[in-house]
Biopython code that builds the backbone (N, CA, C, O; Angstrom):
import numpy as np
from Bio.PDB.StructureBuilder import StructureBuilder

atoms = [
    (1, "UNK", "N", (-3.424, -15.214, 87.531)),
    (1, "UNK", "CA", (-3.734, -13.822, 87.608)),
    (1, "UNK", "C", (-3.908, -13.284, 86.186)),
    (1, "UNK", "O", (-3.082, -13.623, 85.338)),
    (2, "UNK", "N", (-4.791, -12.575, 85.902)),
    (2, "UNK", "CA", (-5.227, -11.754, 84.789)),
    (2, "UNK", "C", (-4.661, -10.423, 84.817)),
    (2, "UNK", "O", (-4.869, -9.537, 85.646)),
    (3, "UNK", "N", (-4.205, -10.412, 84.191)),
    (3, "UNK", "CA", (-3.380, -8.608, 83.668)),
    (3, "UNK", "C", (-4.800, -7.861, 82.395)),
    (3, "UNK", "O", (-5.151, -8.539, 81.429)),
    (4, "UNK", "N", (-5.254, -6.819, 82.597)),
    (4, "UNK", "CA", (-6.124, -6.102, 81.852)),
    (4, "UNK", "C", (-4.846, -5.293, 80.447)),
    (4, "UNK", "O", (-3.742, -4.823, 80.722)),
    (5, "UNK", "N", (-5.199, -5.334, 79.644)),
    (5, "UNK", "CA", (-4.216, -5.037, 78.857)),
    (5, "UNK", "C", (-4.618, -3.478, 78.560)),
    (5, "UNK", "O", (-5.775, -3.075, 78.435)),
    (6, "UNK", "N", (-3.735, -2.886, 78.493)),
    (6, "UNK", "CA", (-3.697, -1.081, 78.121)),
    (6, "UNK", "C", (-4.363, -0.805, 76.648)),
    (6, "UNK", "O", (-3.610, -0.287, 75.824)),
    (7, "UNK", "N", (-5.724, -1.109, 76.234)),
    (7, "UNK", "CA", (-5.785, -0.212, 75.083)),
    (7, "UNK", "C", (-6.161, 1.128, 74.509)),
    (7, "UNK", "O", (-7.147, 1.739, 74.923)),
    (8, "UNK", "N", (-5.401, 1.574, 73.585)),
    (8, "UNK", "CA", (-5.056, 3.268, 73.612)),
    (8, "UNK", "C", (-6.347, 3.691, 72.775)),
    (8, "UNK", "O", (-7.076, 2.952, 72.112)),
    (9, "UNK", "N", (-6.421, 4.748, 72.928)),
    (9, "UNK", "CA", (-8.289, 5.949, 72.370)),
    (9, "UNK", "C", (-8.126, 5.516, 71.284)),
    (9, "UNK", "O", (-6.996, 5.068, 71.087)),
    (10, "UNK", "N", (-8.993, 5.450, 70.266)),
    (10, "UNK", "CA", (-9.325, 6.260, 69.170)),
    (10, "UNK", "C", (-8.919, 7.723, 69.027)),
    (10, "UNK", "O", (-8.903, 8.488, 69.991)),
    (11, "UNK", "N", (-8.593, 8.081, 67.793)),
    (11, "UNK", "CA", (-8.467, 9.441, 67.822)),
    (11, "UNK", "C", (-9.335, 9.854, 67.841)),
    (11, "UNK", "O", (-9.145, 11.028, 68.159)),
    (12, "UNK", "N", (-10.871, 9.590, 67.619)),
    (12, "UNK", "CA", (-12.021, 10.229, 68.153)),
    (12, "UNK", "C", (-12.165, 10.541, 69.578)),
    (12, "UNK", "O", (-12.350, 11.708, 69.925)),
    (13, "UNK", "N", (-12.108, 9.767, 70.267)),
    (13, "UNK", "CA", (-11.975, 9.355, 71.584)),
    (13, "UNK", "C", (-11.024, 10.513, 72.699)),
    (13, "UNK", "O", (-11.338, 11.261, 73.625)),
    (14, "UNK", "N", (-9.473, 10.076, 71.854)),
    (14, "UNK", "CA", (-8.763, 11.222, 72.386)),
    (14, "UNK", "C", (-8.607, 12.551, 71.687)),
    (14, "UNK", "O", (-7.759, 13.270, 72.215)),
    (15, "UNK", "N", (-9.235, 13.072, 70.594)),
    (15, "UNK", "CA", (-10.109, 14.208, 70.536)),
    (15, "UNK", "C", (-10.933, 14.832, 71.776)),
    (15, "UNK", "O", (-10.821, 15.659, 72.681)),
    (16, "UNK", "N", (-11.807, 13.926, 71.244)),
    (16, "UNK", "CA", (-12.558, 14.323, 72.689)),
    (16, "UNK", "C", (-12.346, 14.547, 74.183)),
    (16, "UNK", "O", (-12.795, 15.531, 74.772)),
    (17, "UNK", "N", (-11.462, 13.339, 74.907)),
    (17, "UNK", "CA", (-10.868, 13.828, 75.822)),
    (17, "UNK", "C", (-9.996, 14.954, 75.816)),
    (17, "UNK", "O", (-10.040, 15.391, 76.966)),
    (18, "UNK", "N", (-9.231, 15.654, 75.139)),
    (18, "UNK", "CA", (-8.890, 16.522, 74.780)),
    (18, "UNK", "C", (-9.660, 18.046, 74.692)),
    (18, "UNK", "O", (-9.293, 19.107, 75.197)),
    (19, "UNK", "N", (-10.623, 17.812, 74.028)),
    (19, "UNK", "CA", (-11.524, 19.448, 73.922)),
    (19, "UNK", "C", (-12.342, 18.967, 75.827)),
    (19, "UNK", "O", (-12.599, 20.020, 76.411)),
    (20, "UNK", "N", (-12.511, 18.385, 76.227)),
    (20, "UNK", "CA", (-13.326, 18.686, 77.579)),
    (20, "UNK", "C", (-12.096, 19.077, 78.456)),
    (20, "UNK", "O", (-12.247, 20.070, 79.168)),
    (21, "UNK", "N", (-10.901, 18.429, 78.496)),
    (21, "UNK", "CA", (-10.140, 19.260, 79.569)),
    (21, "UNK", "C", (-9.876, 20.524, 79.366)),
    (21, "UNK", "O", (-10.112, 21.333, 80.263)),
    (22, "UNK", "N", (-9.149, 21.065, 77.727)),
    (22, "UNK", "CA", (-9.572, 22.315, 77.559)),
    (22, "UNK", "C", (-10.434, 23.085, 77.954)),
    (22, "UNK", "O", (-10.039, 23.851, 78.832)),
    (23, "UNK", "N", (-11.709, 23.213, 77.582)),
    (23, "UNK", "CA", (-12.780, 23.552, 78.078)),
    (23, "UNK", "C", (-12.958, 23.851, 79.727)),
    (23, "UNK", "O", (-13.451, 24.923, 80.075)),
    (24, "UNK", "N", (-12.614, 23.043, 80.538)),
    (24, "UNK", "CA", (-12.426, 23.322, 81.625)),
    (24, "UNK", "C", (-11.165, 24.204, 82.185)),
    (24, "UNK", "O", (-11.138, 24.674, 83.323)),
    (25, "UNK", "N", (-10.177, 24.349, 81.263)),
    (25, "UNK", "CA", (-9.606, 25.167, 81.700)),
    (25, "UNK", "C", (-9.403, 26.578, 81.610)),
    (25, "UNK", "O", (-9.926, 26.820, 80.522)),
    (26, "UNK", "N", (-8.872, 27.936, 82.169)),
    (26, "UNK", "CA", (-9.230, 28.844, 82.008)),
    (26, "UNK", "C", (-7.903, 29.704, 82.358)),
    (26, "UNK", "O", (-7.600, 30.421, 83.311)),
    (27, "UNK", "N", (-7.200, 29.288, 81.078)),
    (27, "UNK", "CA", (-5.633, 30.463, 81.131)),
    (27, "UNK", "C", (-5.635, 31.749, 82.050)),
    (27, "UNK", "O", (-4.840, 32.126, 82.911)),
    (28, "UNK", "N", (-6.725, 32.250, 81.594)),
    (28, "UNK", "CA", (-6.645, 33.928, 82.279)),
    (28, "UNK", "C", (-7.148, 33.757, 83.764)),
    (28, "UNK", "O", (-7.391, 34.696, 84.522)),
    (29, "UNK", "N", (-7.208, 33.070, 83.917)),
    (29, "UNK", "CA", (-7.634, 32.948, 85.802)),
    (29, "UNK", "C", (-6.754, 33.532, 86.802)),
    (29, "UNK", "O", (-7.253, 34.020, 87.817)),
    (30, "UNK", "N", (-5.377, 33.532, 86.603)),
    (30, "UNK", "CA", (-4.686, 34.571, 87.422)),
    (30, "UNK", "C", (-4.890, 35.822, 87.052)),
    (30, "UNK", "O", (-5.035, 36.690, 87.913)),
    (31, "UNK", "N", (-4.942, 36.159, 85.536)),
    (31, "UNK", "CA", (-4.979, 37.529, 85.338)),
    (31, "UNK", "C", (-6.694, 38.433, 86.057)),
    (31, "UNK", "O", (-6.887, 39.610, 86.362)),
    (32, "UNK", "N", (-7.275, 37.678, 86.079)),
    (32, "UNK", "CA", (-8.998, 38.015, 86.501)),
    (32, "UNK", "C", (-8.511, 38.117, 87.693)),
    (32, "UNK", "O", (-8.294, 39.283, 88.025)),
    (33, "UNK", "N", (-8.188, 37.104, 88.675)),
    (33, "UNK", "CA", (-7.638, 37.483, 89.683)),
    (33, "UNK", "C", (-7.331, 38.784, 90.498)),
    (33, "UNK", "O", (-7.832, 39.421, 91.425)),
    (34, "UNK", "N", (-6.046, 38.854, 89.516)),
    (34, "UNK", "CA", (-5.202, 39.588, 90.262)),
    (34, "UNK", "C", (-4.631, 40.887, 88.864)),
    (34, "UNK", "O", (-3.540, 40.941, 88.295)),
    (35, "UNK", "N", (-5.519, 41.531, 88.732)),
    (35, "UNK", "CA", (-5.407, 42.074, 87.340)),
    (35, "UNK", "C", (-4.188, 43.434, 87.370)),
    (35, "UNK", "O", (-3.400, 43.570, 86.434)),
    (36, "UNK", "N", (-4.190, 44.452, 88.678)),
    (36, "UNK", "CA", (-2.977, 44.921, 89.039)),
    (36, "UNK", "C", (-1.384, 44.228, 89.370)),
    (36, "UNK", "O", (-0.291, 44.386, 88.826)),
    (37, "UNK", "N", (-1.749, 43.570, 90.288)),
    (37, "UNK", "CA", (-0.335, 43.057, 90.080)),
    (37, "UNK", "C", (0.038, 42.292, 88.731)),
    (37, "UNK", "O", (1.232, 42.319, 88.434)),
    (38, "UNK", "N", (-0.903, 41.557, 87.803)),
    (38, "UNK", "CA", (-0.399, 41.039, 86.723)),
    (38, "UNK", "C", (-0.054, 41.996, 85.748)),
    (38, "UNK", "O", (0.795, 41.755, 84.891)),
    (39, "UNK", "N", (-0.787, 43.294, 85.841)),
    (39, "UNK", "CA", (-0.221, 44.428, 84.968)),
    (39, "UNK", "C", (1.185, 44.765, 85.325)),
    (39, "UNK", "O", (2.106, 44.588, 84.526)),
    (40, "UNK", "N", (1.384, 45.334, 86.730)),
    (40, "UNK", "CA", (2.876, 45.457, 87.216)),
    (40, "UNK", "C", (3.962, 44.906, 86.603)),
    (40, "UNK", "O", (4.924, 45.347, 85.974)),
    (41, "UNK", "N", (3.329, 43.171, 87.153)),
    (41, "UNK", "CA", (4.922, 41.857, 86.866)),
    (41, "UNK", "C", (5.259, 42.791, 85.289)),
    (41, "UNK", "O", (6.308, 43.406, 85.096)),
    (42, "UNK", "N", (3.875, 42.685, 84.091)),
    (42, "UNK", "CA", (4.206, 42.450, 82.972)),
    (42, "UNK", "C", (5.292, 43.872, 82.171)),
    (42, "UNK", "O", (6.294, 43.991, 81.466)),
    (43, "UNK", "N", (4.222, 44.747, 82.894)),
    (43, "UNK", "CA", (5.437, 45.934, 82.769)),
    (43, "UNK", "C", (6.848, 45.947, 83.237)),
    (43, "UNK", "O", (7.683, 46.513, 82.533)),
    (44, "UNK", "N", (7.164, 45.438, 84.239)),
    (44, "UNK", "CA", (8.374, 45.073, 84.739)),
    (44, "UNK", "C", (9.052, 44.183, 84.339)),
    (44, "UNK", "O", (10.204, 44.404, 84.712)),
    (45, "UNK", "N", (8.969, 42.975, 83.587)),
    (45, "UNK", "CA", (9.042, 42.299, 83.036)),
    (45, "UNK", "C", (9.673, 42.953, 81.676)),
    (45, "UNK", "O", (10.810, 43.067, 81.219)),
    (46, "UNK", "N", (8.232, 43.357, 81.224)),
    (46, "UNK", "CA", (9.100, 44.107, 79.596)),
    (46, "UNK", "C", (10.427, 45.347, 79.902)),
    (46, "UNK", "O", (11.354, 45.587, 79.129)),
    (47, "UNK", "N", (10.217, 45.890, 81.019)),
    (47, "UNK", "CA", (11.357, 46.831, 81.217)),
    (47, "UNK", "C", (12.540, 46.072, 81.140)),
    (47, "UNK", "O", (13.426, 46.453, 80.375)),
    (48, "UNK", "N", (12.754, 44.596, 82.122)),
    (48, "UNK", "CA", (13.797, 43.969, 82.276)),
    (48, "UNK", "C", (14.273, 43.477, 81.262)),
    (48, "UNK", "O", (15.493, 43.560, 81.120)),
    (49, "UNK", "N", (13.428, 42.776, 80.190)),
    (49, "UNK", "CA", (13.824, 42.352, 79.178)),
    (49, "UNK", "C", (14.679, 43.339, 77.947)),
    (49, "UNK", "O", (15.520, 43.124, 77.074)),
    (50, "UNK", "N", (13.833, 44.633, 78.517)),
    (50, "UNK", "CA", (14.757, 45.598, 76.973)),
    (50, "UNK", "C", (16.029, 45.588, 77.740)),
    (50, "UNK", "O", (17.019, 45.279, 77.076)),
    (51, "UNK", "N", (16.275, 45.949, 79.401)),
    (51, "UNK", "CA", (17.257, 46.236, 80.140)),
    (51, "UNK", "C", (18.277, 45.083, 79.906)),
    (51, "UNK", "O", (19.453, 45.405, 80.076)),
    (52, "UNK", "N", (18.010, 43.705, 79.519)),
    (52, "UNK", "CA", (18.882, 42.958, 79.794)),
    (52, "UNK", "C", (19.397, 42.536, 78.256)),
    (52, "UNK", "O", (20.385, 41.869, 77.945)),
    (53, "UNK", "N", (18.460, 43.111, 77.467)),
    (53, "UNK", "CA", (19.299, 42.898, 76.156)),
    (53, "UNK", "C", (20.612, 44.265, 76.054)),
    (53, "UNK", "O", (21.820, 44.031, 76.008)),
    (54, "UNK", "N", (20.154, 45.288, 76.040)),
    (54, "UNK", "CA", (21.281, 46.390, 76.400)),
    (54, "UNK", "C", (22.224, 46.209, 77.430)),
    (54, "UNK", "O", (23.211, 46.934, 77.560)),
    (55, "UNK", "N", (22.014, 45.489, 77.989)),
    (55, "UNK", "CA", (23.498, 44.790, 79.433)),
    (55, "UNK", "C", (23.385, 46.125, 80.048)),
    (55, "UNK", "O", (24.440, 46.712, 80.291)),
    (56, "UNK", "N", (21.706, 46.978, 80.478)),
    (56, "UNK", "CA", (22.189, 47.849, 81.656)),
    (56, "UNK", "C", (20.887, 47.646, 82.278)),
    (56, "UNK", "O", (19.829, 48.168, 81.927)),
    (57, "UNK", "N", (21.043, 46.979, 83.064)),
    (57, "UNK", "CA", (19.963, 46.212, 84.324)),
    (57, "UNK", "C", (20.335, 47.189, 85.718)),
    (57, "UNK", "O", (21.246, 46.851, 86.475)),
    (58, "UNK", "N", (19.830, 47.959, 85.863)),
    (58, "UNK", "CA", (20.175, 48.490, 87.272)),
    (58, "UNK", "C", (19.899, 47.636, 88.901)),
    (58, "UNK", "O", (19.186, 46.635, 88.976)),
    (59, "UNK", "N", (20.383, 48.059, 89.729)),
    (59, "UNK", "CA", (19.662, 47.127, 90.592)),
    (59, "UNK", "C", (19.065, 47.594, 91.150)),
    (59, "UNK", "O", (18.744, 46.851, 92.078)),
    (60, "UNK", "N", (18.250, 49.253, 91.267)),
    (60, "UNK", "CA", (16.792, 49.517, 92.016)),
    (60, "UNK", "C", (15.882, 48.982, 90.911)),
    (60, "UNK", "O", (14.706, 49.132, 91.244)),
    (61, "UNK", "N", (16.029, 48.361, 89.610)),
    (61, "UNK", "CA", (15.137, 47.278, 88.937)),
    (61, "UNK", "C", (14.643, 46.077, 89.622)),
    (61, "UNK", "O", (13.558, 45.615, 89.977)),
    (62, "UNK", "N", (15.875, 45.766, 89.661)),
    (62, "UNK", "CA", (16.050, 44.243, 90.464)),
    (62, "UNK", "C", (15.490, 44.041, 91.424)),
    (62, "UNK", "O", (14.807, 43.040, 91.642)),
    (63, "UNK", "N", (15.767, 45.379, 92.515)),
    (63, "UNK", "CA", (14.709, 45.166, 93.827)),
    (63, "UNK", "C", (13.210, 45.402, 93.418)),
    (63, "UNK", "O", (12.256, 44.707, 93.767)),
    (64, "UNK", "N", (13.186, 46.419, 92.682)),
    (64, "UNK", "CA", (11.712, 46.186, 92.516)),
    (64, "UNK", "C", (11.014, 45.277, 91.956)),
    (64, "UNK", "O", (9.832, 45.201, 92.294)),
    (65, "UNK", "N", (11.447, 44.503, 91.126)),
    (65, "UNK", "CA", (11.138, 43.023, 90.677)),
    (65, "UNK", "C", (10.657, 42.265, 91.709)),
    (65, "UNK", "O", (9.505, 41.898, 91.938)),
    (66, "UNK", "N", (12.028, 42.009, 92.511)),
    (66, "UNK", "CA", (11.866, 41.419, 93.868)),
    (66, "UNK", "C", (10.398, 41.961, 95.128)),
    (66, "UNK", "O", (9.648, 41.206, 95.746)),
    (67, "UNK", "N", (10.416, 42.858, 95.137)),
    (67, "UNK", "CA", (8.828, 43.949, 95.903)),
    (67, "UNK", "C", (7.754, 43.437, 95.288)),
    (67, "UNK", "O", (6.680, 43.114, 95.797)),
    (68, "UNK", "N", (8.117, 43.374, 94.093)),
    (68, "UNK", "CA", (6.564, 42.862, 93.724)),
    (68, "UNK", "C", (6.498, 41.206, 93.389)),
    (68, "UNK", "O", (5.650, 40.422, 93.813)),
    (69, "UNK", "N", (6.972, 41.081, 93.022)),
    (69, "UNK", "CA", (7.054, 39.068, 93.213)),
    (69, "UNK", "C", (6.697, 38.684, 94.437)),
    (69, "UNK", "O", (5.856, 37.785, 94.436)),
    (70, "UNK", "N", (7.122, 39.134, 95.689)),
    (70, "UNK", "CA", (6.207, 39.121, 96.598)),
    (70, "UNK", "C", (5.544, 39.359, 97.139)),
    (70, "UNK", "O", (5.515, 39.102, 98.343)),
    (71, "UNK", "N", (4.409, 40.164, 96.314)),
    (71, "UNK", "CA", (2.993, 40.295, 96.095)),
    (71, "UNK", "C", (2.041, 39.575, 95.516)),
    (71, "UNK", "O", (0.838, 39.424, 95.730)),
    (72, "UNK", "N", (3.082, 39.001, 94.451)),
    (72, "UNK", "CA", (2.141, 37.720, 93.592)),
    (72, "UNK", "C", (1.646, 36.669, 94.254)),
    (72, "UNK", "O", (1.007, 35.805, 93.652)),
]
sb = StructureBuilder()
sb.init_structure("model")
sb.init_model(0)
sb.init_chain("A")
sb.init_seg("    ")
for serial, (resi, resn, name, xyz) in enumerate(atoms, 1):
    if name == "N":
        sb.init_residue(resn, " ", resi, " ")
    sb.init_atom(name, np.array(xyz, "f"), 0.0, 1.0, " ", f" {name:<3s}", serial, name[0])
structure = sb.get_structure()
């Protein structure tokens, strides 16, 4: 039996494979999406974060976090 042996890119090579998957991909695709609710999360989000550095997180925050997460 013959085993094919693993040889690894060129860094040209895996350059290249590299910029085409990029290229195909497209970070902002949820935000195009869904451009209200991603505004919401993010505002809510930054609220929670100032809230949780000050240690006063309320919990009609919390639920509303929760309301809209399951919207996303």
């Amino acid at each position: 039996m013959v085993r094919e042996v693993y040889k690894s890119p060129t860094v040209a090579e895996a350059k290249q494979q590299l910029r085409t998957a990029s290229a195909n991909t497209d970070y902002f695709d949820f935000i195009k999406k869904h451009p209200l609710e991603s505004l919401g999360v993010s505002l809510l989000v930054g609220v929670l974060f100032g809230k949780l550095n000050k240690g006063q997180l309320s919990p009609s925050l919390l639920g509303l976090a929760v309301q809209l997460l399951k919207h996303v």
